[in-house]
N, C-alpha and C positions, 0 to 999 in steps of 0.2 A: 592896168588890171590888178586886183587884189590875187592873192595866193588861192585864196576857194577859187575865184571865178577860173584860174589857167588850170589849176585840179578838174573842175568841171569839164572844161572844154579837153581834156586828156582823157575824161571818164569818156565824155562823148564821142572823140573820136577813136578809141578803143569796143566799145558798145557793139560799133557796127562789124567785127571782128569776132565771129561765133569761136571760130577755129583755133586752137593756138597757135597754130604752126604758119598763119596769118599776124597773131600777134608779133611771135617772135621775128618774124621780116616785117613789121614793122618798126620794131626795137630798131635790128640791122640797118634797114630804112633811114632812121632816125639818126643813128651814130653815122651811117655816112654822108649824112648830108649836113655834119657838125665841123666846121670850122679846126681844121688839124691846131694841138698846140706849140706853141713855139719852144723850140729845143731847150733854149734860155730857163723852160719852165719844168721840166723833165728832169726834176733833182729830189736826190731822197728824200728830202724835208717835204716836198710835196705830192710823192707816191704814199699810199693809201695802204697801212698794213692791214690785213686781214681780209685781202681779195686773194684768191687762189688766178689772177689775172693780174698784169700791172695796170692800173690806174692814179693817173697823176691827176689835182687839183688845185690849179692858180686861184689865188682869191683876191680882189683887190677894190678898195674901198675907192667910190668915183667922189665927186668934188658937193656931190648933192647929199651926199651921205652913204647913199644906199651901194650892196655889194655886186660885184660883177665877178660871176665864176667862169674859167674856161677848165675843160678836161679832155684827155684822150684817155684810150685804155687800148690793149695792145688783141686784144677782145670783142669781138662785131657785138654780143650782145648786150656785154657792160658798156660795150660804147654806148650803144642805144639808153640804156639804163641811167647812167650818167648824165644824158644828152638830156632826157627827161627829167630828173632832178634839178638840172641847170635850167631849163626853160623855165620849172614850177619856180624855183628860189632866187633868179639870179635879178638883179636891178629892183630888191626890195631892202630893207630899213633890218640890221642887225636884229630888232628888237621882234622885228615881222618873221624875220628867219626862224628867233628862236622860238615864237609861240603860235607859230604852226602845226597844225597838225596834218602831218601828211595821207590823208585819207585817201589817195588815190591810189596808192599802193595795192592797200587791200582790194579796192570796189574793180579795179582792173584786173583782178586776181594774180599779179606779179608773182606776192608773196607765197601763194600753193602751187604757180607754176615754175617757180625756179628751183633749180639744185640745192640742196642745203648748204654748200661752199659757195653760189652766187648770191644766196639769200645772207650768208654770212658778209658777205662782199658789198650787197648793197645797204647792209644796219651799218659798216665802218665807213661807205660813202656819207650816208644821212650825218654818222657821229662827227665826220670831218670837218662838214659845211656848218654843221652848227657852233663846229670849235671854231670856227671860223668868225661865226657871227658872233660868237660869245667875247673871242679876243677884241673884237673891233668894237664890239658894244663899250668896250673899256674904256675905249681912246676918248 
């Protein structure tokens, strides 16, 4: 699946969620049904400054090209938030990473229902993975 098409299907399954307070256990939802990460990967070089949460991000380039993220956060709903980012971004091509446009964001209305420190928290997630993809575009 392309990057629009798993946005979509995030739009849509969000859509059916009037309430927020339904969104956000879904976020909850979502981070805990995310794969814990491995201790090995919970090093400052891959905590995320400018989350008022810890959130760590492994990133690593598989053998076909494309990147494969894992994250935790020590946080039920940056988990979730994370966990979403990595589903939209993860096992696609550096270059797909960086010229995406993450429009789920908004149309889900993340971005007017989070805290301005979560909201801060998820612009230095996006900033992460993209350095991410940007270092590996280099290779």
């Amino acid at each position: 699946m392309t990057i629009n098409e798993i946005q979509d299907e995030v739009i849509e399954e969000f859509s059916g969620l009037d309430d927020w307070m339904d969104r956000y256990q879904m976020l909850i939802d979502l981070g805990s049904e995310q794969e814990p990460l491995a201790d090995e990967y919970k090093t400052e070089q891959n905590l995320i400054d400018g989350c008022q949460s810890r959130v760590w991000v492994q990133c690593d380039k598989q053998a076909d090209g494309t990147l494969r993220f894992t994250a935790e956060s020590d946080a039920l709903i940056v988990k979730g938030i994370i966990a979403l980012l990595i589903r939209v971004l993860t096992d696609h091509t550096p270059k797909e990473i960086l010229d995406a446009d993450l429009y789920f964001i908004e149309e889900i209305g993340l971005k007017e229902h989070l805290s301005p420190t979560r909201s801060n928290g998820l612009l230095a997630m996006v900033k992460r993975i993209k350095a991410y993809a940007l270092a590996y575009s280099a290779c």
